[in-house]
Phi, psi and omega in degrees: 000134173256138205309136181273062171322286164344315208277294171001286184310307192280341170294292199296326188269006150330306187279342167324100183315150172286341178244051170239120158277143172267130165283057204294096213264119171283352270238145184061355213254164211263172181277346182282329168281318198278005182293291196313324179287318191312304205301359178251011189103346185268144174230018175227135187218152172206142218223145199240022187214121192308305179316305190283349186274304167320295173308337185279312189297327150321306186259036162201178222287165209268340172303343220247125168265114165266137193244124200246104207235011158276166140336111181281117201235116175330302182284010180276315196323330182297306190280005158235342151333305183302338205202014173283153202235298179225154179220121205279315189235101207261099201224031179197130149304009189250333172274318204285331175297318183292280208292347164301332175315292175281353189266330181267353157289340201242027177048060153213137180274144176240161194250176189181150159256133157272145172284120163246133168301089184280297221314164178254053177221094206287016169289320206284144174239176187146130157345146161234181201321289192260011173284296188303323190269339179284345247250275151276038166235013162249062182026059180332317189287347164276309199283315193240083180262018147284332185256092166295088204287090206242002158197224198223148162226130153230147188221115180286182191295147176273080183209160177324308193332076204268009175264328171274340162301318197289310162328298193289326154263351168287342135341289178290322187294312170317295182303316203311315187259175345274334191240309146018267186285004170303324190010075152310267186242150208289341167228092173251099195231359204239081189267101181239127237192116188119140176224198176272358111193095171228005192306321186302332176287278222316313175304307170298342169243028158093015181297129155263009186213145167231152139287125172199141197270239214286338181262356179256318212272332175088148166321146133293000000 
């Protein structure tokens, strides 16, 4: 029987507040589910591996914004660059340097989120409060001018707790509105911050972009 992707897709972002993007994370799953979602209109997918992004992108419609929502590894940046639409997880200034590197061999600006380190987990990567606020307040848009830094990413602790999730993301959410109103750089809007499951919080403390899996896509 085959997974009712197509059905998925559209329940779910039916329910979907209008000023949430969905992020459909494709990661392992054949071109053939993620074909099936496009026929229903999605058109943002994320992928935790370059090879594999690189490889979808051949094959499948050229219209499809892709999003690179994994661990960025420096010697990868390339091979996506030409076609990456935002990168989620941006957490050293030696990567914003690598993808400003590659974004002006390929005449292009790319947009990217910093990664902040929420989680109560030393697995997890990322900025912390204040490597990100000294980050931005040294005029990222001089430095890197291949690059838009246009939000924020976080991934909360992976546990029951749904009261230490919500923490960790109204946390990340303050800041979020705090380097906002500051207005460092002029299109910072993109808080992406929800998986498959913790996204209703994540939503509830004001996250616009979710990452989801396993719920539209079925395990792995």
């Amino acid at each position: 029987m085959t997974y009712p992707v197509a059905e998925k897709i559209e329940s779910f972002r039916a329910a979907l507040p209008p000023e949430v993007e969905l992020v459909a994370v494709s990661k392992t799953k054949p071109v053939e589910m993620l074909q099936a979602a496009y026929q229903v209109g999605q058109r943002h997918f994320g992928e935790n591996r370059v090879q594999e992004m690189a490889d979808k992108y051949e094959q499948l419609p050229k219209d499809i914004k892709w999003h690179m929502v994994g661990h960025v590894q420096s010697n990868k940046i390339k091979y996506m660059a030409p076609f990456v639409h935002l990168v989620h997880g941006m957490d050293k200034p030696k990567r914003l340097k690598e993808l400003n590197k590659e974004a002006a061999k390929n005449n292009r600006q790319i947009d990217c989120l910093l990664q902040i380190h929420i989680a109560q987990e030393e697995s997890k990567f990322g900025f912390d409060y204040t490597e990100a606020r000294q980050l931005l307040e040294q005029k990222p848009g001089e430095k890197y001018p291949h690059l838009r830094i246009r939000g924020l990413m976080g991934m909360a602790t992976l546990t029951d707790d749904q009261d230490q999730v919500r923490r960790e993301f109204a946390g990340l959410a303050a800041f979020f509105r705090e380097q906002q109103s500051l207005g460092h750089l002029a299109a910072f809007d993109i808080l992406s911050m929800g998986m498959s499951g913790d996204y209703q919080i994540a939503m509830e403390e004001g996250a616009n972009m979710i990452r989801i899996g396993s719920t539209l896509f079925g395990p792995r």
